[in-house]
C-alpha positions in Angstrom: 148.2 136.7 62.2 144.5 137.7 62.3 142.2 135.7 60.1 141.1 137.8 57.0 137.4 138.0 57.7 138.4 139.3 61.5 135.6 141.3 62.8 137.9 142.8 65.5 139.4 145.0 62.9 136.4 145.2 60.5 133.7 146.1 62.9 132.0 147.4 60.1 131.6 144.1 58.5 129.3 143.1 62.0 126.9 145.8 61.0 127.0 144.6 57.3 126.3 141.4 58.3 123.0 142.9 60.5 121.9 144.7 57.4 121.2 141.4 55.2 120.3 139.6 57.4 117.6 142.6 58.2 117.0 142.5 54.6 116.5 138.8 53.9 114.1 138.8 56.7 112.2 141.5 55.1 111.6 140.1 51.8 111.3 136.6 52.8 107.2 136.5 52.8 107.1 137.9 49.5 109.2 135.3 48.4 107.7 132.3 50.2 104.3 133.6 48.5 105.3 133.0 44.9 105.7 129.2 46.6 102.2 129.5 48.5 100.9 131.7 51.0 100.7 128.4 53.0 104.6 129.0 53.7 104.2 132.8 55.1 101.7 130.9 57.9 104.2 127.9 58.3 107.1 130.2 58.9 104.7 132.2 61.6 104.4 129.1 63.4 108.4 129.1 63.1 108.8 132.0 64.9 106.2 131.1 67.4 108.4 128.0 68.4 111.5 130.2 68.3 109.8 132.0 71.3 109.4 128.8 73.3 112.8 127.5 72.5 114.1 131.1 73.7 111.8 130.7 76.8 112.5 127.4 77.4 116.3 127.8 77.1 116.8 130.1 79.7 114.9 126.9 82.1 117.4 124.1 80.5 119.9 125.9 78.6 121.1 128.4 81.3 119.8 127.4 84.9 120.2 123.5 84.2 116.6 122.6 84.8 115.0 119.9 82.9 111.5 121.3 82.0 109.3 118.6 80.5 105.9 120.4 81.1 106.9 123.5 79.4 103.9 123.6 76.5 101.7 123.7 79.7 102.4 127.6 80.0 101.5 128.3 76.8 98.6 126.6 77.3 97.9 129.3 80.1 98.9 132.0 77.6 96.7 131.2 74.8 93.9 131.1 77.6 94.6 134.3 78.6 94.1 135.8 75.8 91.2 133.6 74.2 89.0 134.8 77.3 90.2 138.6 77.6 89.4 138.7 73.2 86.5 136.3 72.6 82.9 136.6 72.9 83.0 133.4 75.8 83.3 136.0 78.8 82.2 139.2 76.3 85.5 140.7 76.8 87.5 141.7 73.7 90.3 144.0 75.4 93.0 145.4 72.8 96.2 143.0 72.3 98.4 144.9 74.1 96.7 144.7 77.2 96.2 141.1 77.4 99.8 139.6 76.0 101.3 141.5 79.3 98.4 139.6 81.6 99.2 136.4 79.8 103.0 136.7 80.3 102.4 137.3 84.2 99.8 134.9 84.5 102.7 132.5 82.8 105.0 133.4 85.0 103.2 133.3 87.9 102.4 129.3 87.0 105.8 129.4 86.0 106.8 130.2 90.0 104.1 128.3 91.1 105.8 124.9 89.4 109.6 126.1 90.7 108.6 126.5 93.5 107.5 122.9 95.4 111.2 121.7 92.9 113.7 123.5 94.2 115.3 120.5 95.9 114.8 118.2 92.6 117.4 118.0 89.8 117.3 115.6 86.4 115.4 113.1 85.6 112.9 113.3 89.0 112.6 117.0 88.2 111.5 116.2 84.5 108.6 113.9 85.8 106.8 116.8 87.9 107.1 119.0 85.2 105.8 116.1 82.5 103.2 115.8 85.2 102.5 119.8 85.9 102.2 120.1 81.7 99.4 117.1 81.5 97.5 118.1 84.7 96.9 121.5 82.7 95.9 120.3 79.9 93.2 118.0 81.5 92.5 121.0 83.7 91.4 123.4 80.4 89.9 120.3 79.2 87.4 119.9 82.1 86.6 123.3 83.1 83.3 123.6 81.7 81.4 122.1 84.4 79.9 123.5 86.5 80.9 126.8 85.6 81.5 126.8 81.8 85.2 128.8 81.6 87.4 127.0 79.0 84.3 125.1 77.2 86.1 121.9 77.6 86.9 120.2 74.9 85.2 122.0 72.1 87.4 125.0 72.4 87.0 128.8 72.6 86.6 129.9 69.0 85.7 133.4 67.7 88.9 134.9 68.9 90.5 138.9 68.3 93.1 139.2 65.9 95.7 141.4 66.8 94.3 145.0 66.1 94.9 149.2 65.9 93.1 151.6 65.6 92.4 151.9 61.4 94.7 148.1 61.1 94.1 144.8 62.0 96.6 142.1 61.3 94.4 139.8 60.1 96.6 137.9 57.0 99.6 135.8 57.9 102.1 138.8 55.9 100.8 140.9 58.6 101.4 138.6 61.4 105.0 137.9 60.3 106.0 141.1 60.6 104.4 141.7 64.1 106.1 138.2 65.3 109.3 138.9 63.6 109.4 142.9 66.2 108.6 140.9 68.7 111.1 137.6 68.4 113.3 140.7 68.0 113.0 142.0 70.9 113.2 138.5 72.9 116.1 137.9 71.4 118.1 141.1 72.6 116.5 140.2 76.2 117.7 136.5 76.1 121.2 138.5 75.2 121.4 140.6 77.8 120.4 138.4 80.3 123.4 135.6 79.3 125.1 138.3 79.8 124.6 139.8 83.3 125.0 138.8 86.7 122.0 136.6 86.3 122.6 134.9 83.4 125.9 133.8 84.8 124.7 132.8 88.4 122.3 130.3 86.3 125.3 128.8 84.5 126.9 128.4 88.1 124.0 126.4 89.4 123.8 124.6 85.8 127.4 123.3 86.7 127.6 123.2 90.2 124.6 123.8 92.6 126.2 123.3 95.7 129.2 124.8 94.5 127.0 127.7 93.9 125.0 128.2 96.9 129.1 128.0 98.7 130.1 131.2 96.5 126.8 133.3 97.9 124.6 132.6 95.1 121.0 132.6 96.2 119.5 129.7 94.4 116.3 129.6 95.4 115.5 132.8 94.4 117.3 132.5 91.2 116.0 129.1 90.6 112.3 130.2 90.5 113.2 133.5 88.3 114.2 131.2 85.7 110.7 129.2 85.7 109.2 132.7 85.5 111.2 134.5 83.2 111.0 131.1 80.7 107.6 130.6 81.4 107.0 134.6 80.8 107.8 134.0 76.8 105.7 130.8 76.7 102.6 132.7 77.4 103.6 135.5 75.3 103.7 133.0 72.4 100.3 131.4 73.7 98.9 134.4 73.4 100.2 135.3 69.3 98.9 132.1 68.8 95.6 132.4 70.0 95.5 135.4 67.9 96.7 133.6 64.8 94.4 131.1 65.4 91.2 132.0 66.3 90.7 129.1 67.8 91.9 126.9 70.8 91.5 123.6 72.8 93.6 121.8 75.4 94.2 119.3 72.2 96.8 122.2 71.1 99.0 121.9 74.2 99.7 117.8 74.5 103.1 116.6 75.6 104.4 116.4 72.0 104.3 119.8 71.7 106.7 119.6 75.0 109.1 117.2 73.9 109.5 119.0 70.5 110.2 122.1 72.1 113.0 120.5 74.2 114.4 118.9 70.9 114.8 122.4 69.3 117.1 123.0 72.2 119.0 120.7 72.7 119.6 120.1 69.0 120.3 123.8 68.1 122.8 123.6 71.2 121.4 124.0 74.8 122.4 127.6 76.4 123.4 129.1 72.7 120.8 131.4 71.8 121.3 131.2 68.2 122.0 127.3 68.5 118.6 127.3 70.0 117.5 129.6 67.0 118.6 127.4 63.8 116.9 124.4 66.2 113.7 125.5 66.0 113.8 127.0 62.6 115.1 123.5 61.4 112.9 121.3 63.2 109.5 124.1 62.3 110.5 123.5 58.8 111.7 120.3 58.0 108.8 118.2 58.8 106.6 120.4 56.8 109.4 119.7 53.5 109.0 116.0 54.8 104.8 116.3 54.3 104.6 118.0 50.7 107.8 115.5 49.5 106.4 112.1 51.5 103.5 111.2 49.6 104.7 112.2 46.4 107.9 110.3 46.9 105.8 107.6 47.4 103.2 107.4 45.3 106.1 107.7 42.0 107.9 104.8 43.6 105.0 102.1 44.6 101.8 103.9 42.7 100.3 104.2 45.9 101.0 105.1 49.4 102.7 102.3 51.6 103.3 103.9 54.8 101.4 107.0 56.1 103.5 109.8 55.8 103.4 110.6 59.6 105.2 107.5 60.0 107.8 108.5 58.0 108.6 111.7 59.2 108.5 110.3 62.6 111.7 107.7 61.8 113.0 110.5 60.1 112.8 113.1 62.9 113.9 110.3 65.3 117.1 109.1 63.0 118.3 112.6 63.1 118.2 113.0 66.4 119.9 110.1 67.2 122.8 111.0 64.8 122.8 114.2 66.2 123.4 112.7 69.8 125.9 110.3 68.4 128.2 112.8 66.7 127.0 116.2 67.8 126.4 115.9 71.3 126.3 119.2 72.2 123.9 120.2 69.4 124.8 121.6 66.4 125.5 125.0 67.4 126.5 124.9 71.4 128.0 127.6 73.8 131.1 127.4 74.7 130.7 126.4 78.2 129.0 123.3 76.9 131.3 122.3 74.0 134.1 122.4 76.3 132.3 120.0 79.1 131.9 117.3 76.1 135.5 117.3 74.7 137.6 114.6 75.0 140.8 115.4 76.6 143.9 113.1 76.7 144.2 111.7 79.9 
């Protein structure tokens, strides 16, 4: 007998289901505004690291490859676009131009790191790319001499907002909804690469490489798409968040930044796009609950503040992880490939 809530025979309910969830979206700044307009940026910010997660997802979650460096191509990203829309080179080209130069120049780097690792897997492949993401960063950070490009470590400031002709987005309701098109459409592409020939000759080499290369599977080839294509939507979101901000400077891109992204997931559920989703959502959101309830906390219990609240969200952030590695190893919302790899069977 067919569950009552079967889509199979309701299809209808699917396309319900889209409809609020299109709605909710919709309304949701309005809503977080009567909270603080401080919550419509927050949630921006969200949906930037959605975009990394969904880039960096198709490097770990579908081909297998352990990226540690990833925040280094949004690094590149954001550079793009701060030189082609700032007055440091004089150039303030229209947004739609640039975020297509900053996705190839990503990808590019992207092809540039894959390439010299093709023969590395696990945890020596994580070091280059921990090492690839820092020599970046020190790379913006010293490229004002003797040529002044990046302007070191002051920053480019004096960036474009996003603009058309007669509009500019230039609050954070306007950015959402231009984020929101565009996560959109990222996500339909992350969908229908899972499911073509591609996405699935990247979950062959994710299981078995050699096994792989055996069933005429070019890896090479397919190994370095998936650095580009990943590292593709990491300068795509550099470049929204140069925009956003108006400002940048290689302190924006430092291996936290990495780490967190590869927390998002592998706690949403690594090759799951909507695993990888609620992952970023939830760890975008929670630690800013943690800093507005913190210090409060705090202060009511001891009249003042005993530990800084950084700390705390810190132990907090790293408890949860650990529990979520103790009892849901293969994140909270994995793919079905991966949740069957971690079951238990009788023996």
């Amino acid at each position: 007998m067919r569950p009552y809530f079967d889509t199979r025979s309701k299809p209808w309910l699917i396309w319900v289901g889209f409809a609020l969830i299109g709605f909710a979206l919709a309304v949701l700044p309005f809503a977080l505004t009567q909270i603080g307009t401080t919550w419509v940026r927050i949630t921006n910010y969200a949906i930037l690291y959605i975009l990394l997660a969904l880039g960096l997802n198709i490097v770990v979650g579908f081909a297998g490859l352990l990226d540690l460096g990833y925040i280094a191509f949004y690094a590149v990203g954001a550079y793009v676009y701060a030189l082609l829309a700032s007055p440091q080179f004089g150039l303030h080209l229209p947004f739609w131009v640039i975020l297509p130069i900053g996705a190839a120049v990503a990808a590019l780097f992207g092809a540039m790191l894959g390439a010299p690792t093709l023969k590395l897997r696990g945890d020596y492949l994580a070091i280059v790319t921990l090492g690839f993401g820092e020599i970046i960063r020190i790379f913006l950070n010293n490229l004002s001499r003797p040529v002044n490009i990046t302007n070191g470590p002051q920053g480019i400031t004096g960036i474009d907002p996003f603009s058309l002709p007669g509009f500019r987005f230039d609050t954070p309701l306007k950015f959402y909804y231009l984020l929101l098109a565009i996560v959109l459409v990222v996500i339909v592409i992350n969908l229908r690469l899972q499911n073509s020939r591609i996405g699935r000759a990247w979950e062959a080499i994710r299981e078995d490489e050699i096994a792989a290369r055996a069933m005429g599977i070019n890896t090479r080839n397919l190994k370095l798409l998936a650095f580009a294509m990943g590292a593709s939507f990491g300068g795509l979101a550099g470049g929204m968040f140069s925009a956003i901000q108006a400002f940048i400077s290689p302190e924006s891109f430092i291996l936290v930044e990495s780490i967190m992204v590869v927390s998002m997931v592998v706690l949403g559920g690594m090759g799951n796009i909507w695993g990888v989703i609620l992952g970023a959502v939830l760890l975008s959101f929670i630690p800013e609950i943690l800093r507005w309830t913190v210090t409060p906390l705090q202060e009511a219990l001891f009249g003042r503040m005993v530990i800084e609240p950084e700390v705390i969200r810190m132990l907090l952030f790293g408890l949860a992880l650990v529990l979520v590695m103790l009892f849901r190893p293969a994140g909270l919302l994995p793919s079905a490939v991966r949740k069957r790899e971690l079951e238990e069977r009788p023996i």
